[in-house]
MARPA-442571 format. One record per residue: residue number from 0; residue in three letters; chain; x, y, z negated of N, C-alpha, C in turn. Coordinates in nm, 4 decimals. Example, Ala and Ser with C-alpha at 12.3 -4.5 7.8 and 13.67 -1.06 7.14 Angstrom:
<rs>
(0,"ala","A",(1.3190,-0.5690,-0.7800),(1.2300,-0.4500,-0.7800),(1.3200,-0.3300,-0.7800))
(1,"ser","A",(1.2850,-0.2250,-0.7080),(1.3670,-0.1060,-0.7140),(1.2900,0.0030,-0.7870))
</rs>
This chain:
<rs>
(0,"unk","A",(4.6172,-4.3790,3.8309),(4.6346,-4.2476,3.7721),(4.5366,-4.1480,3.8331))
(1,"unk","A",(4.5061,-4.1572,3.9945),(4.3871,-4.0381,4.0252),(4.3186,-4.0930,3.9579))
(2,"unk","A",(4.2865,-4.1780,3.9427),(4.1183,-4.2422,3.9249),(4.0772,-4.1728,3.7776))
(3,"unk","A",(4.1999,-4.2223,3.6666),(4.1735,-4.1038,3.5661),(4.1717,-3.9547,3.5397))
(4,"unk","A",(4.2902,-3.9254,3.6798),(4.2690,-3.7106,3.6809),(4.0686,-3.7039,3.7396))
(5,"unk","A",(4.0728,-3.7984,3.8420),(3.9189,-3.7222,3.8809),(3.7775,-3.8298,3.7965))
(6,"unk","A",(3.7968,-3.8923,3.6724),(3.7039,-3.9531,3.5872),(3.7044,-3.8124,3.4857))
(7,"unk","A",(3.8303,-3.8041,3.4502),(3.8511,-3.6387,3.3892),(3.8301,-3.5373,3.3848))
(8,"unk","A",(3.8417,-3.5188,3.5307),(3.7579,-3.3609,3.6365),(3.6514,-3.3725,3.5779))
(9,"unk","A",(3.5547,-3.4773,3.5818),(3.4342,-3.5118,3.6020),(3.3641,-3.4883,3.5126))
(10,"unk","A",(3.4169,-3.5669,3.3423),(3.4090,-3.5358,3.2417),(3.3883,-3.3753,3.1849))
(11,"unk","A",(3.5014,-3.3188,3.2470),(3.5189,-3.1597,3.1671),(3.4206,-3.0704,3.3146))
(12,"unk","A",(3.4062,-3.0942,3.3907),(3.2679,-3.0516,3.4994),(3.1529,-3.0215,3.4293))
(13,"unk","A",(3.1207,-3.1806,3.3358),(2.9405,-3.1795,3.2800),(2.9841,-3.1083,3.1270))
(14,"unk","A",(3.0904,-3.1316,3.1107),(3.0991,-3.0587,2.9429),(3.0400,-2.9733,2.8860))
(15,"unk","A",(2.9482,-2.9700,2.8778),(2.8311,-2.8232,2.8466),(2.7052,-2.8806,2.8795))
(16,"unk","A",(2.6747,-2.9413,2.9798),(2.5750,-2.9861,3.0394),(2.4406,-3.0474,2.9919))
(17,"unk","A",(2.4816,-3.0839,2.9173),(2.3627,-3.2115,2.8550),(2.2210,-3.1227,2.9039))
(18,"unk","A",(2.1635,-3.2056,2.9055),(2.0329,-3.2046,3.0038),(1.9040,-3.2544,2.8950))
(19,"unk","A",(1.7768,-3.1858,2.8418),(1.6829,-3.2358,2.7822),(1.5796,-3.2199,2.8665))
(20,"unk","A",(1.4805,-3.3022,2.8824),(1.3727,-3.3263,2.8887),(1.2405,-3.2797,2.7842))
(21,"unk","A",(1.1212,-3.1311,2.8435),(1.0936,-3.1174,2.7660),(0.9084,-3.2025,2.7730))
(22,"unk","A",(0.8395,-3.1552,2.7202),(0.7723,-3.2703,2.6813),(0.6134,-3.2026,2.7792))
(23,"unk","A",(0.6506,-3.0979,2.8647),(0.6124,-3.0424,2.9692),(0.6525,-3.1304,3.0924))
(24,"unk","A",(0.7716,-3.1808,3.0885),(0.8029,-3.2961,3.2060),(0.9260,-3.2034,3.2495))
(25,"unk","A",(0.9455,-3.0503,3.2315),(1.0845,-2.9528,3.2800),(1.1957,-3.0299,3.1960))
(26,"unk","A",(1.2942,-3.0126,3.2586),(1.4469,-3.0579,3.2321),(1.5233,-2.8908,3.1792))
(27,"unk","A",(1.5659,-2.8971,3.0650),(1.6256,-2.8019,2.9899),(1.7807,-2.8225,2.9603))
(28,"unk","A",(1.8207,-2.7059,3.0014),(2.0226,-2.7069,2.9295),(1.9874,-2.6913,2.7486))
(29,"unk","A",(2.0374,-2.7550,2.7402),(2.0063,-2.8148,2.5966),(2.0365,-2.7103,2.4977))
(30,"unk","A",(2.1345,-2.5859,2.5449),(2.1593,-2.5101,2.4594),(2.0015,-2.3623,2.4436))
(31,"unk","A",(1.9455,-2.4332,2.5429),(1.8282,-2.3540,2.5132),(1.7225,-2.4413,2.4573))
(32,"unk","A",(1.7580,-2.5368,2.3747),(1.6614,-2.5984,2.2853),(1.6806,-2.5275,2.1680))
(33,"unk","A",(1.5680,-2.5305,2.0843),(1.5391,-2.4856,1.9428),(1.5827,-2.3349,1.9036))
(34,"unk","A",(1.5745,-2.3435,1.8212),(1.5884,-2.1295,1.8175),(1.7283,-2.1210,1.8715))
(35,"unk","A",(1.7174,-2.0001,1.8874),(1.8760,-1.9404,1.9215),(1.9505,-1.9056,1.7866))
(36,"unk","A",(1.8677,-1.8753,1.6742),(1.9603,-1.8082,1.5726),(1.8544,-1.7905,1.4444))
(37,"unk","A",(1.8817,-1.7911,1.3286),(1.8461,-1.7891,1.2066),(1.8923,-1.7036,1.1204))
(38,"unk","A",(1.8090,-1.6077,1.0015),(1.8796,-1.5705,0.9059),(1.7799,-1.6268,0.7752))
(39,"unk","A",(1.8552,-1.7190,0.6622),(1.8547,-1.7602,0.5756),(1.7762,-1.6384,0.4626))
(40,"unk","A",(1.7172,-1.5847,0.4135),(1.6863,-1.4975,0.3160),(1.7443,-1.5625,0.1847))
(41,"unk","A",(1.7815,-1.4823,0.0320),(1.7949,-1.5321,-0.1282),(1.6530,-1.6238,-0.1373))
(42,"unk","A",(1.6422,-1.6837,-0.2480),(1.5186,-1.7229,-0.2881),(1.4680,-1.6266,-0.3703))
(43,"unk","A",(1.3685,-1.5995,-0.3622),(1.2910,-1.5660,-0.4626),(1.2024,-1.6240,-0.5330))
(44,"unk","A",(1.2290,-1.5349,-0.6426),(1.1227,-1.5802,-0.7948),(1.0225,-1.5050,-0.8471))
(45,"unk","A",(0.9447,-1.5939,-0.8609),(0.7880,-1.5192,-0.9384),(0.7180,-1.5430,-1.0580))
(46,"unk","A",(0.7271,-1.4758,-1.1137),(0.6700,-1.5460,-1.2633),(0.4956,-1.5382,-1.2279))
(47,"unk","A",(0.4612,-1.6042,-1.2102),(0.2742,-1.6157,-1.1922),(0.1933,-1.6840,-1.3148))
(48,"unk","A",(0.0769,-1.6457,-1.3634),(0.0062,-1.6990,-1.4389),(-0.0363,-1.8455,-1.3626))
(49,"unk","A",(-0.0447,-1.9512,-1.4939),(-0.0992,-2.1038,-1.4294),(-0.2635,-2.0811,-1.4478))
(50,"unk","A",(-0.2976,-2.1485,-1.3826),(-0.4322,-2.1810,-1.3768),(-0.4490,-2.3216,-1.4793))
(51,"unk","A",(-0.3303,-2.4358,-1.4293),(-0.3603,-2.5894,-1.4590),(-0.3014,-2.5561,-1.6164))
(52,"unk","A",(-0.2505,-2.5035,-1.7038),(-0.2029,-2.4445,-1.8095),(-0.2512,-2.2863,-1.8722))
(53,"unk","A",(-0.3860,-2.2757,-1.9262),(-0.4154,-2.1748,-1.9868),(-0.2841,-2.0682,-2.0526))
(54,"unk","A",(-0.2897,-1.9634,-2.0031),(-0.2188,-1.8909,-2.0682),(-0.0319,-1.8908,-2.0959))
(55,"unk","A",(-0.0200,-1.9776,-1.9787),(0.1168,-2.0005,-1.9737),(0.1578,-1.9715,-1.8445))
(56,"unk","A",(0.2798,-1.9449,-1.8071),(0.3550,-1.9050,-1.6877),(0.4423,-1.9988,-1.6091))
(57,"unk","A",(0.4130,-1.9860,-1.4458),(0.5517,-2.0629,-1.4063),(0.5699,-1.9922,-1.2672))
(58,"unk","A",(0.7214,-2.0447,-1.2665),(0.7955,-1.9997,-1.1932),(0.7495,-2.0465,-1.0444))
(59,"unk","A",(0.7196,-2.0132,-0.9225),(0.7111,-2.0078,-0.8211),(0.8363,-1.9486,-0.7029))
(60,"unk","A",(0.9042,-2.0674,-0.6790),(1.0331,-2.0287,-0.6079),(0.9912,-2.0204,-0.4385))
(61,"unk","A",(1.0279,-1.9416,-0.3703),(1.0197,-1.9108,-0.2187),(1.1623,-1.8925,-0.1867))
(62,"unk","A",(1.1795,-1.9512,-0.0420),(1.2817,-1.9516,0.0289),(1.2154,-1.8846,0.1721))
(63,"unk","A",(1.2308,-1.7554,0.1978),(1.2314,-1.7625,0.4139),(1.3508,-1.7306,0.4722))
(64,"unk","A",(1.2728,-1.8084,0.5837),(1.3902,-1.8084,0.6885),(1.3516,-1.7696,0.8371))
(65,"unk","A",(1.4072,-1.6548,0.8681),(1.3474,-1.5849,1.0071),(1.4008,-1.6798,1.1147))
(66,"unk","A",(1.3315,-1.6733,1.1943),(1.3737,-1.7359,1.2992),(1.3758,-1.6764,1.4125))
(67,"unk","A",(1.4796,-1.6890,1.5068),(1.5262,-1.5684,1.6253),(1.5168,-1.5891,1.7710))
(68,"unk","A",(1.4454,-1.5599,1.8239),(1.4463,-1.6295,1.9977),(1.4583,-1.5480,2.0848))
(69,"unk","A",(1.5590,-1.5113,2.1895),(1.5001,-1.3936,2.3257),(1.3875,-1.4173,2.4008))
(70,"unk","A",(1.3429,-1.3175,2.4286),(1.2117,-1.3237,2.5339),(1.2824,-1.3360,2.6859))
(71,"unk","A",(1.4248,-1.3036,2.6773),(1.4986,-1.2525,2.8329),(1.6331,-1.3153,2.8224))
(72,"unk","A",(1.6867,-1.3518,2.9338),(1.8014,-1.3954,2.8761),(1.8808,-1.2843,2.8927))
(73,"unk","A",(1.9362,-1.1831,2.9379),(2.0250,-1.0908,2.9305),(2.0001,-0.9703,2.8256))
(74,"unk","A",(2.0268,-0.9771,2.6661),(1.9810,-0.9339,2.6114),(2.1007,-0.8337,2.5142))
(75,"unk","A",(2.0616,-0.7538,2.4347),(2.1372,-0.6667,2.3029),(2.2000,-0.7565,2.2579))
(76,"unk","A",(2.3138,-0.7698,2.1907),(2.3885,-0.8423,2.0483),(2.2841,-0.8953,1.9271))
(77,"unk","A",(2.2446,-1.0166,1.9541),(2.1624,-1.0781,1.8523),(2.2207,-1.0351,1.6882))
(78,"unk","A",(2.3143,-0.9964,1.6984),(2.3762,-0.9529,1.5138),(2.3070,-0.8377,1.5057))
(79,"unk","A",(2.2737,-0.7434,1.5671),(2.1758,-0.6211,1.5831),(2.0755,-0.6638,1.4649))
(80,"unk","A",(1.9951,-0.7947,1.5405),(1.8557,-0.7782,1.5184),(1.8793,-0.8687,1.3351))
(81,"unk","A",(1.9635,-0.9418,1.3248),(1.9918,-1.0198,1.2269),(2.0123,-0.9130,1.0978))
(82,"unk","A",(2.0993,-0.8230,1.1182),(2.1224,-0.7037,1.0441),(2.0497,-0.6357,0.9983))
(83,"unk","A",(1.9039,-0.6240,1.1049),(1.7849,-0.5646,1.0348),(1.7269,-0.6877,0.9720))
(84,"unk","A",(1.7297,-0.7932,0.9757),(1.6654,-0.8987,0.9400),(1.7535,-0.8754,0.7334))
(85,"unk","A",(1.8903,-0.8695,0.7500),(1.9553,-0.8612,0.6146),(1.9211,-0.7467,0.5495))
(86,"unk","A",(1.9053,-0.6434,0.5701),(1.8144,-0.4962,0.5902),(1.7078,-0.4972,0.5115))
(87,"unk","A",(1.6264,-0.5547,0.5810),(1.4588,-0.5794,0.5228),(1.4490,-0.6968,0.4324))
(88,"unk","A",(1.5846,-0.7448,0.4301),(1.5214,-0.8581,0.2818),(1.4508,-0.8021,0.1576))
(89,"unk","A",(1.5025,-0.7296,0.0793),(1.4617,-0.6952,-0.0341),(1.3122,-0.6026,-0.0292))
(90,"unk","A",(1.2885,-0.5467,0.0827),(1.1411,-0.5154,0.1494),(1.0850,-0.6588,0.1292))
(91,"unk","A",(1.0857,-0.7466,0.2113),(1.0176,-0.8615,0.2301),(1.0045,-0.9548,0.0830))
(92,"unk","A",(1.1023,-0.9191,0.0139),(1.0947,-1.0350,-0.1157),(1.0298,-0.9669,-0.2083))
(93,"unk","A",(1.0442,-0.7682,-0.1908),(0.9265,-0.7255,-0.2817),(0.7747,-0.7846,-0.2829))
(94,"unk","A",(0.7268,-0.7425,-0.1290),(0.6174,-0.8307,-0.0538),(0.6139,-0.9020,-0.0916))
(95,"unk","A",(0.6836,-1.0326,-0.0914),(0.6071,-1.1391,-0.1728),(0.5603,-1.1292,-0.2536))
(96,"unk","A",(0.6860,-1.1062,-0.3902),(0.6442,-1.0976,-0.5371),(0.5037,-1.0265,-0.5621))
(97,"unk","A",(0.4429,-0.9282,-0.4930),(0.3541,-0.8384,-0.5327),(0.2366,-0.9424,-0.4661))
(98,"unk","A",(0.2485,-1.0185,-0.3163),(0.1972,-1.1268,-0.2628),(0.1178,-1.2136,-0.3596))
(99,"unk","A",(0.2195,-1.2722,-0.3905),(0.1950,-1.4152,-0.4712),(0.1170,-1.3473,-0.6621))
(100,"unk","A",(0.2003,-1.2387,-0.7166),(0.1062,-1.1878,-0.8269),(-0.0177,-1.1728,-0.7736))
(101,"unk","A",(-0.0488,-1.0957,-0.6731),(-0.2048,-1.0614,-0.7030),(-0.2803,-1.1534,-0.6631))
(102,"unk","A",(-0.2286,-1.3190,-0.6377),(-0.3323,-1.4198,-0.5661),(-0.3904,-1.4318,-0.7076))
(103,"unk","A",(-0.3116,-1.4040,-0.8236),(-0.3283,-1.4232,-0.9848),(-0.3194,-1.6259,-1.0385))
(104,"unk","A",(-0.3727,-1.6458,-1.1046),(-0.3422,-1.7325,-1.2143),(-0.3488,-1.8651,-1.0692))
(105,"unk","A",(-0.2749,-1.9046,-1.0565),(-0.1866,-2.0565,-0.9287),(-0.1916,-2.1259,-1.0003))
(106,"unk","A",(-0.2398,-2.2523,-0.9235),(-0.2613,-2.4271,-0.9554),(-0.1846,-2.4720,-0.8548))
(107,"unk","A",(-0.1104,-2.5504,-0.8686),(-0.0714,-2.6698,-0.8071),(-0.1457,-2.7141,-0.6245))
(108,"unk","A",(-0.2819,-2.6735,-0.6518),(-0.3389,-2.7475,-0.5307),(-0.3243,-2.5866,-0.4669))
(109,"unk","A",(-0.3399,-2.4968,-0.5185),(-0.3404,-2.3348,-0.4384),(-0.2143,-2.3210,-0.3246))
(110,"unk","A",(-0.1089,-2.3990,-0.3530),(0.0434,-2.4198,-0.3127),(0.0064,-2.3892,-0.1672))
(111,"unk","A",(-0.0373,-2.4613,-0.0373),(-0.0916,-2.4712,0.0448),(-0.1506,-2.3041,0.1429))
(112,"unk","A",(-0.2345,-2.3029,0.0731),(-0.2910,-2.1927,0.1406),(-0.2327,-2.0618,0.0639))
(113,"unk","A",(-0.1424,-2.0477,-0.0339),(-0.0654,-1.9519,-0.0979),(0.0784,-1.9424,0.0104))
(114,"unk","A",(0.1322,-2.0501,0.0497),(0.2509,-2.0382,0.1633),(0.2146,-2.0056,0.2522))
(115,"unk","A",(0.1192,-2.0328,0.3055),(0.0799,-1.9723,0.4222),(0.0290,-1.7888,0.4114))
(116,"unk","A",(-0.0497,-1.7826,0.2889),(-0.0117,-1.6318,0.2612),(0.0886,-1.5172,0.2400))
(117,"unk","A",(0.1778,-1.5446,0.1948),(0.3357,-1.5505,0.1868),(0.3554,-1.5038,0.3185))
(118,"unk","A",(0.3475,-1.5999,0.4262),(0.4527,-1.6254,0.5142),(0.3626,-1.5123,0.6185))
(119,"unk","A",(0.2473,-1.4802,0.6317),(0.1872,-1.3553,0.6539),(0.2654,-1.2460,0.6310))
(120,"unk","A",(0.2507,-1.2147,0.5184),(0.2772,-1.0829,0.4370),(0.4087,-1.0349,0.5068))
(121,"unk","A",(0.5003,-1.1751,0.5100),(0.6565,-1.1271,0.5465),(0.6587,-1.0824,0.6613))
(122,"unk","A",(0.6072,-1.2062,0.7740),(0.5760,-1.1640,0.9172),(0.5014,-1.0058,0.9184))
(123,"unk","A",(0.4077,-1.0323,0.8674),(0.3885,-0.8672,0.9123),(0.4611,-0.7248,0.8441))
(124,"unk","A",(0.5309,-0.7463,0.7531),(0.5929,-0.6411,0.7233),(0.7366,-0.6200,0.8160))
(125,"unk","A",(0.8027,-0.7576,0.8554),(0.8685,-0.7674,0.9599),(0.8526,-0.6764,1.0682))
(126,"unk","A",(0.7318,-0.6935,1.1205),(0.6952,-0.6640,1.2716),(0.6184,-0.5186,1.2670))
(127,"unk","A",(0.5460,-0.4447,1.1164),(0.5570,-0.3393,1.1444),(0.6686,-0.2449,1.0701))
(128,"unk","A",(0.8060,-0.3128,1.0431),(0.9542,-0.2334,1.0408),(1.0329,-0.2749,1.1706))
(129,"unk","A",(0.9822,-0.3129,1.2581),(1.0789,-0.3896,1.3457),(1.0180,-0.3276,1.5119))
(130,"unk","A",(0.8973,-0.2832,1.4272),(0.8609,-0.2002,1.6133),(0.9371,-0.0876,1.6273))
(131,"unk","A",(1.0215,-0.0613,1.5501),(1.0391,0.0979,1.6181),(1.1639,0.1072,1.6663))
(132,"unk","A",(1.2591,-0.0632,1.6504),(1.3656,-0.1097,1.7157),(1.3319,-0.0641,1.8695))
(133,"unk","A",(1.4567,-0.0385,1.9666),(1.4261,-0.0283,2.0954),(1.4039,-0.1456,2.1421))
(134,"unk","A",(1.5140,-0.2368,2.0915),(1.4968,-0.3957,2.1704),(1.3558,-0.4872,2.0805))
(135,"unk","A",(1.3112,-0.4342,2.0248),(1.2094,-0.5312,1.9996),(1.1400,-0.5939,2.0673))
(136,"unk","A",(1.0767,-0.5498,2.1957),(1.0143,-0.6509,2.2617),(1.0905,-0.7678,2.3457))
(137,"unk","A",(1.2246,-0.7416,2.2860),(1.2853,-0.8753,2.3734),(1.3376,-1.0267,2.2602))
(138,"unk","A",(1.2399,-1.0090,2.1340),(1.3130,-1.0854,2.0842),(1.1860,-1.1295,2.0110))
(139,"unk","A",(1.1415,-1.2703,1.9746),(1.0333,-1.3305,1.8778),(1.0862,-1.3918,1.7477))
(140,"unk","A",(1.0420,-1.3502,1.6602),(1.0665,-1.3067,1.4915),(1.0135,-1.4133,1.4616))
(141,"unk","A",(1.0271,-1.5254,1.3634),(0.9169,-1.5856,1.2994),(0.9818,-1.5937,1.1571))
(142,"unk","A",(0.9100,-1.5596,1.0560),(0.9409,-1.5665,0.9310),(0.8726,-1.6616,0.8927))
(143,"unk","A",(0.9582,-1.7959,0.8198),(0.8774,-1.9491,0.7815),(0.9003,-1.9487,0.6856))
(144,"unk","A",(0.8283,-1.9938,0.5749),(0.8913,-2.0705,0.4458),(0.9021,-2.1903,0.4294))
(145,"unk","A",(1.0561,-2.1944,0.3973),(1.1793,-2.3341,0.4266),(1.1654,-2.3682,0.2950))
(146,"unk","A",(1.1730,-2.3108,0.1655),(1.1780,-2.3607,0.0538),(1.0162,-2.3414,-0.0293))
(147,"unk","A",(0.9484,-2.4104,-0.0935),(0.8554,-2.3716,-0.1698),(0.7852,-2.4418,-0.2623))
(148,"unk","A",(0.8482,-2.4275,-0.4376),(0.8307,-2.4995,-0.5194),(0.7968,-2.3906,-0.6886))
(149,"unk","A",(0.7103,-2.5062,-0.7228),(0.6521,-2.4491,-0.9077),(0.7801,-2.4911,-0.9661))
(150,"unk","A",(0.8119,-2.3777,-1.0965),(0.8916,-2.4871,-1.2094),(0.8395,-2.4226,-1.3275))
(151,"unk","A",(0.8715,-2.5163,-1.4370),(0.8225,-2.4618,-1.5718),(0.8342,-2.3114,-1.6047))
(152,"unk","A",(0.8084,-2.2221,-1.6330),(0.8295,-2.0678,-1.6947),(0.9024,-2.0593,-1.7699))
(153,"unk","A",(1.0175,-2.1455,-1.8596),(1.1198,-2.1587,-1.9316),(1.2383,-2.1732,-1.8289))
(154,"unk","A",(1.2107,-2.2302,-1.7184),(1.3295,-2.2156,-1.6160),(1.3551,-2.0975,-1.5226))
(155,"unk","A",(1.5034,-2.0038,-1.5169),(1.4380,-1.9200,-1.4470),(1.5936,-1.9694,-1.3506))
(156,"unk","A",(1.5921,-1.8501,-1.2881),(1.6761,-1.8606,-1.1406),(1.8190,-1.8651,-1.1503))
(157,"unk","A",(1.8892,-1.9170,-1.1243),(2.0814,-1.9168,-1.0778),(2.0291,-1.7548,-1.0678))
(158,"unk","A",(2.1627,-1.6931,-1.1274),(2.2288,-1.6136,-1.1077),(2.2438,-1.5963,-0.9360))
(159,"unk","A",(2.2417,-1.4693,-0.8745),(2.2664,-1.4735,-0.7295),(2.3896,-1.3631,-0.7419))
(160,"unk","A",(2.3921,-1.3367,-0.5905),(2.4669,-1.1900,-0.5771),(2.3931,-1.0838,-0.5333))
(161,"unk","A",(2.4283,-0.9406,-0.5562),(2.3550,-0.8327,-0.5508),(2.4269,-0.8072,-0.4663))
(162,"unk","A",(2.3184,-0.7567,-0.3554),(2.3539,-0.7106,-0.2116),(2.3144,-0.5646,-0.2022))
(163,"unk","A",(2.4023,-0.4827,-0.1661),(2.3710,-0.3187,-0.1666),(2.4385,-0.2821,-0.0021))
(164,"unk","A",(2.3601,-0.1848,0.0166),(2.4547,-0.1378,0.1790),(2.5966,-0.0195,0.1365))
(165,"unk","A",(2.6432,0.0023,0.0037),(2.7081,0.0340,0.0060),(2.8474,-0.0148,-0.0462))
</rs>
């Protein structure tokens, strides 16, 4: 019976613990692997002229997703910074749309160096609405695009929900 109270102790001791190895050769508490926190953005939709189709339209769907890290560990309430992150969506998804129109008439192979334009535009509209936060310098922003696909111009978007601050 000790042998199982202190196999037990032992057990609920490391319970948290797990230990990674990072690829620096440092040993990490695992809960400081990978971001600390995420906010999901709606998708957005773009009606863009085709290039590979004269005179016809398609839909260009974007998904971002910010990504949240402290610079410090003793920091503000990460829902703070998330809040401005829910805040500035409809800023950021204007940005795109106006983004991705003026690259004008998109092919298929443009996909590439068009996400990566995108994912500019957001980041920096991010970071110049986000300097005038006090805690900003304790926290690294990355706005990625998680989703990013063409569909025919006859298909358009699910229905979403309309988000208002009031």
């Amino acid at each position: 019976m000790a042998k199982v109270c202190i196999a037990g102790l032992v057990a609920l001791a490391c319970a948290g613990c797990t230990l990674l190895t990072g690829g620096d050769g440092r040993i990490y508490n695992a809960v400081y692997v990978g971001d600390r926190a995420s906010v999901a953005f709606d998708e957005i939709v773009v009606a863009v002229p085709s290039k590979d189709r004269a005179g016809s339209v398609v839909n260009l769907h974007v998904v971002l997703t910010a990504l949240i890290n402290p610079t410090r560990t003793m920091l503000p309430d990460i829902r703070e910074l998330q809040s401005i992150l829910t805040r500035l969506a409809p800023r950021i998804a204007a940005a795109v749309v106006v983004a991705a129109q003026d690259q004008g008439p998109l092919a298929a192979g443009d996909l590439s160096t068009l996400r990566e334009a995108l994912a500019k535009e957001a980041n920096d509209l991010f970071a110049s609405a986000c300097k005038r936060w006090a805690h900003a310098q304790h926290y690294t922003v990355t706005l990625v695009v998680t989703s990013f696909y063409l569909t025919d111009g006859s298909v358009g978007r699910a229905s979403g929900r309309q988000r208002t601050g009031l």
